[in-house]
C-alpha positions as CSV (number, residue, x, y, z in Angstrom):
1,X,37.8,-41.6,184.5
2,X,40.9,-39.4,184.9
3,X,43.2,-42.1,183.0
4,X,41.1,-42.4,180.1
5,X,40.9,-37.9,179.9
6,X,45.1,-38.6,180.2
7,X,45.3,-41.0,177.2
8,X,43.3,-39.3,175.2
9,X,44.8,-35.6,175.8
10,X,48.6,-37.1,175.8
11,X,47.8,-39.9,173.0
12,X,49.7,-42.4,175.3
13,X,47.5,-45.1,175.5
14,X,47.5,-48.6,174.7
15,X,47.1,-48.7,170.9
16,X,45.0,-45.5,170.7
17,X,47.4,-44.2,167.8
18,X,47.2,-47.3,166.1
19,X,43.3,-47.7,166.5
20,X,43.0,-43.9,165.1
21,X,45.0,-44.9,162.2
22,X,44.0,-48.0,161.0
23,X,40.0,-46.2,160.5
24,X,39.3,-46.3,156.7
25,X,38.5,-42.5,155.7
26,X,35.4,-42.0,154.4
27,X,36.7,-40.3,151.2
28,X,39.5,-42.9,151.0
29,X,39.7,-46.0,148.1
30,X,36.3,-47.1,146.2
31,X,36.1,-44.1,143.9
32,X,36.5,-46.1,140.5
33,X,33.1,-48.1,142.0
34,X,31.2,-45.4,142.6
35,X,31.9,-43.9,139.4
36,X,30.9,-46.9,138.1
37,X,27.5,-46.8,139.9
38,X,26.7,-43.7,138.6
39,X,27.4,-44.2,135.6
40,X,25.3,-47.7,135.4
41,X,22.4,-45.2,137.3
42,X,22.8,-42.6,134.6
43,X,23.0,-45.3,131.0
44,X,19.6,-47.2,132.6
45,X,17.7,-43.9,133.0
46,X,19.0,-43.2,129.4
47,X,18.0,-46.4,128.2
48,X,14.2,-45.7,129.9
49,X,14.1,-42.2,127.9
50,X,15.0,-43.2,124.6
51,X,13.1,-46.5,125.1
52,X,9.9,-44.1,125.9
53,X,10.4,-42.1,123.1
54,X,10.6,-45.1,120.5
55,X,7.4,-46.4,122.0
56,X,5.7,-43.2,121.9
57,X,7.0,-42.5,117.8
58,X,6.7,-46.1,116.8
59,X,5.0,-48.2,119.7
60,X,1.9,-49.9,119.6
61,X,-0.3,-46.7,120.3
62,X,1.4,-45.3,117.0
63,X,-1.9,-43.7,115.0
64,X,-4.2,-45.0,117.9
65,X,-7.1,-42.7,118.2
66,X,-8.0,-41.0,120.9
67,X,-9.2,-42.7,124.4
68,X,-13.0,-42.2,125.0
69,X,-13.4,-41.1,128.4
70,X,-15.5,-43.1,130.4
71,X,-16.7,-41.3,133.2
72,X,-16.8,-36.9,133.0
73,X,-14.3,-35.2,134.4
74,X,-15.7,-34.1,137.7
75,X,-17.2,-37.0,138.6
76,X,-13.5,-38.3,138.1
77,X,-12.0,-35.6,140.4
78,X,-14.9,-36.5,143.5
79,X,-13.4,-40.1,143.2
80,X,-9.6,-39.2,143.3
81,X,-10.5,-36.1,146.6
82,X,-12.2,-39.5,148.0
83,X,-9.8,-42.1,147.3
84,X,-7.3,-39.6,148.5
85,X,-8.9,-38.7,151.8
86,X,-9.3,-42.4,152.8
């Protein structure tokens, strides 16, 4: 164990400089690709908010009328405290 404390302390091991050198750094290289990512991440989220709002303003529910509810409120609430106990 006392060789291994040397070649690490005095750096004269076999290949240990080369070994130390040849790591990739982790904020080395692939910048241009994760720019890209983001930006693909951030024009598809885009594309979901204006595609929302055009279906909201022009969509199919466009001058729908208003949803009868089927069930009262409360009794609505028992069954989501229920389902969310389970």
């Amino acid at each position: 164990m006392g060789d291994g404390i040397e070649i690490v302390e005095t750096g004269s091991g076999d290949g240990l400089e080369q070994a130390v050198a040849d790591r990739p750094q982790p904020g080395a290289g692939g910048g241009d690709r994760s720019l890209r990512v983001i930006a693909a991440i951030v024009g598809y989220s885009a594309v979901l908010a204006l595609g929302t709002i055009v279906l909201l303003l022009w969509g199919p529910l466009d001058g729908a009328p208003a949803i009868r509810t089927l069930i009262p409120q409360w009794q609505m609430f028992i069954a989501f405290c229920v389902l969310w106990a389970a």
